[in-house]
Short mmCIF file of the C-alpha atoms (twelve columns), coordinates in Angstrom:
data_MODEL
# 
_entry.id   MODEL 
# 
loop_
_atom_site.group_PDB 
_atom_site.id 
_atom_site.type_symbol 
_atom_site.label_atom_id 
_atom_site.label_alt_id 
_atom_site.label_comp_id 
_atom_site.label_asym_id 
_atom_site.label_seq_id 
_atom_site.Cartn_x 
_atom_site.Cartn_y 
_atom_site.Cartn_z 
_atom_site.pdbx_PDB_model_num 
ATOM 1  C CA . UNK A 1  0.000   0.000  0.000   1 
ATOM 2  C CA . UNK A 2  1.259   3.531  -0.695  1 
ATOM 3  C CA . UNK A 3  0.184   6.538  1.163   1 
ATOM 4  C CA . UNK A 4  1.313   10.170 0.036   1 
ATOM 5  C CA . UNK A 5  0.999   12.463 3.135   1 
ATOM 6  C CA . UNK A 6  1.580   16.087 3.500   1 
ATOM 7  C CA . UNK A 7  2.731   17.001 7.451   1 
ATOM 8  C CA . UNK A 8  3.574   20.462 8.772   1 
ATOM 9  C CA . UNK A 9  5.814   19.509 11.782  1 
ATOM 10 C CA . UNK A 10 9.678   20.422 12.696  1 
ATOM 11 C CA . UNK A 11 12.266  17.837 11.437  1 
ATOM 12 C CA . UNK A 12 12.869  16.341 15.147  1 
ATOM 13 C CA . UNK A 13 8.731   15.328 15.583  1 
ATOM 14 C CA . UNK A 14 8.563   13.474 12.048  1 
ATOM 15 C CA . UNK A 15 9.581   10.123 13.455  1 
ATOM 16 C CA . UNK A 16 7.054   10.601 16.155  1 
ATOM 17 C CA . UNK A 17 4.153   12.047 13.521  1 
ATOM 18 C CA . UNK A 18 5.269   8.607  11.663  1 
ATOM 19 C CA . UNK A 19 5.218   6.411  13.726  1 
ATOM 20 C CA . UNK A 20 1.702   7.486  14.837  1 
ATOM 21 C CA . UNK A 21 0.522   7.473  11.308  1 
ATOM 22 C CA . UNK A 22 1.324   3.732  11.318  1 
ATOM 23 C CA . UNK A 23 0.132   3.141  14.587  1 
ATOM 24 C CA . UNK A 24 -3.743  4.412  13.436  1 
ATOM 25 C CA . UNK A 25 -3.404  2.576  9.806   1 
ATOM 26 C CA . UNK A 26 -2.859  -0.766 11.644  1 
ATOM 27 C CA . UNK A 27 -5.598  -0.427 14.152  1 
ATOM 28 C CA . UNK A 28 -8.132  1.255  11.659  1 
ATOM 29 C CA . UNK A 29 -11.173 -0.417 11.461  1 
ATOM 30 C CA . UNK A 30 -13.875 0.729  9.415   1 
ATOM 31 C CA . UNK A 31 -17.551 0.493  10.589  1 
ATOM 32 C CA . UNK A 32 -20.525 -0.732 7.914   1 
ATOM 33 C CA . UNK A 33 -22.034 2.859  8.107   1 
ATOM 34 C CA . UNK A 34 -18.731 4.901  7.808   1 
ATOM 35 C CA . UNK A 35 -17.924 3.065  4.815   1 
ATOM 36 C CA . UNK A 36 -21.282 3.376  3.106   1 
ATOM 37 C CA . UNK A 37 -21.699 6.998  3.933   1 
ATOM 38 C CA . UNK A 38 -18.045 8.280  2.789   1 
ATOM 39 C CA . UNK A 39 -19.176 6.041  -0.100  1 
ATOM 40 C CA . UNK A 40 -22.317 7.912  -0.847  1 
ATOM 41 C CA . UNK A 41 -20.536 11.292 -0.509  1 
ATOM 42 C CA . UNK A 42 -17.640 10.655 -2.973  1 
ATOM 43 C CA . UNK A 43 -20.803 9.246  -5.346  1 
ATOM 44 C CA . UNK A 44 -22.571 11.947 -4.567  1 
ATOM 45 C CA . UNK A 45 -19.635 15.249 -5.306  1 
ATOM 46 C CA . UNK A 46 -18.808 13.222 -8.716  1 
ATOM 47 C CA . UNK A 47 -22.233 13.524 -9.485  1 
ATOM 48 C CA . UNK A 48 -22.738 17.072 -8.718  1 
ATOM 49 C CA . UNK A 49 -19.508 17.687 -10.778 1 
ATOM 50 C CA . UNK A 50 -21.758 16.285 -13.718 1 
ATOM 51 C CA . UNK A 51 -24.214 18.475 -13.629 1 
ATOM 52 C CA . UNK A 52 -23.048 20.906 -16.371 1 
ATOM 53 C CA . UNK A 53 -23.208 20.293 -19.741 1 
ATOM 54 C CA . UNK A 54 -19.853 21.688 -20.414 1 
ATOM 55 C CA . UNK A 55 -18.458 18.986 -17.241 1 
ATOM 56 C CA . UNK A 56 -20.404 16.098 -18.610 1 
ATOM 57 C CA . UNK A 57 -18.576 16.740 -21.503 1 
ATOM 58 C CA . UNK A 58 -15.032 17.193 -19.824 1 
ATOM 59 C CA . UNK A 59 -15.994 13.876 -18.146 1 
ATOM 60 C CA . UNK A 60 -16.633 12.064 -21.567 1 
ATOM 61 C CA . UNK A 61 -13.330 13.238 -23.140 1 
ATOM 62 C CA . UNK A 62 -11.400 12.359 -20.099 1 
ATOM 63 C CA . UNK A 63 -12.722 8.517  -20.584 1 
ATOM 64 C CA . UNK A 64 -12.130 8.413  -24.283 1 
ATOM 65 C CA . UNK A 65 -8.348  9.752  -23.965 1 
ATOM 66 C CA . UNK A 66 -7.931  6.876  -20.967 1 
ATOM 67 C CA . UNK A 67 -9.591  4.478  -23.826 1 
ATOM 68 C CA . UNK A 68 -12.686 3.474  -21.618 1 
ATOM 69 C CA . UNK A 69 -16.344 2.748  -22.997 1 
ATOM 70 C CA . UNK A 70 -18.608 5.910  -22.673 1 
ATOM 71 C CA . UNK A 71 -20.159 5.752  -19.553 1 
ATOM 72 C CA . UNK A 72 -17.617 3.787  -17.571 1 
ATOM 73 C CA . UNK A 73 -17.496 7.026  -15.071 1 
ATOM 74 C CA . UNK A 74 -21.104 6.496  -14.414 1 
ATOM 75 C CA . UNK A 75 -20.561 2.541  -13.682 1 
ATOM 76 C CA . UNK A 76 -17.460 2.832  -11.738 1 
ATOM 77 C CA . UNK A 77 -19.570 5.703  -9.564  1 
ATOM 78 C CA . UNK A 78 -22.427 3.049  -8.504  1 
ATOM 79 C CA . UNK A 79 -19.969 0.282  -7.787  1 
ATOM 80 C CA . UNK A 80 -19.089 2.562  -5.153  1 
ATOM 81 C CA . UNK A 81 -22.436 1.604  -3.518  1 
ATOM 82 C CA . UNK A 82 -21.233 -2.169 -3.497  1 
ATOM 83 C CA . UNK A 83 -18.073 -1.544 -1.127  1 
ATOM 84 C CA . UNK A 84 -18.393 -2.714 2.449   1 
ATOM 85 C CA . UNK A 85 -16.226 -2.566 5.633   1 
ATOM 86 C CA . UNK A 86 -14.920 -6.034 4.568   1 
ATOM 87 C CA . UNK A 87 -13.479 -4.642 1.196   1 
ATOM 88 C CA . UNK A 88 -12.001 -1.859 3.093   1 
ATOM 89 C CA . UNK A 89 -10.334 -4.117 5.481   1 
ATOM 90 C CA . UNK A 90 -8.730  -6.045 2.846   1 
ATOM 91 C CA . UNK A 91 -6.664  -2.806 1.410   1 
# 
């Protein structure tokens, strides 16, 4: 797994502020209803990004130059409503 993470701290607390990090990764457990609901918001902003004509186009040209089917934005969107805690948990 790779992790990019942006920390404002002094040079001597990074090891500490790492180490931390780590500790909250390992011991993260998601719960059914946090998954589902951070789920439905992520659906939910990429939907409302849609809503102009001049996005829904931007969207469309963005999955042609990555050579996926029209409409693959819109699929990949409502598997998002299939994830559980158990999927989580396997990342």
């Amino acid at each position: 797994m790779r992790l990019q993470v942006t920390m404002t701290t002094r040079r001597e607390n990074l090891d500490k502020a790492l180490d931390g990090l780590r500790a909250e990764i390992v011991g993260f457990t998601p719960k059914e209803d946090e998954v589902r609901r951070a789920a439905t918001a992520m659906r939910g902003r990429m939907l409302m990004r849609r809503l102009t004509r001049l996005n829904q186009a931007y969207f469309y040209g963005l999955e042609r130059l990555n050579d996926r089917p029209s409409g693959d934005t819109l699929r990949r969107l409502d598997a998002l409503t299939k994830v559980d805690a158990a999927a989580v948990r396997k990342v």
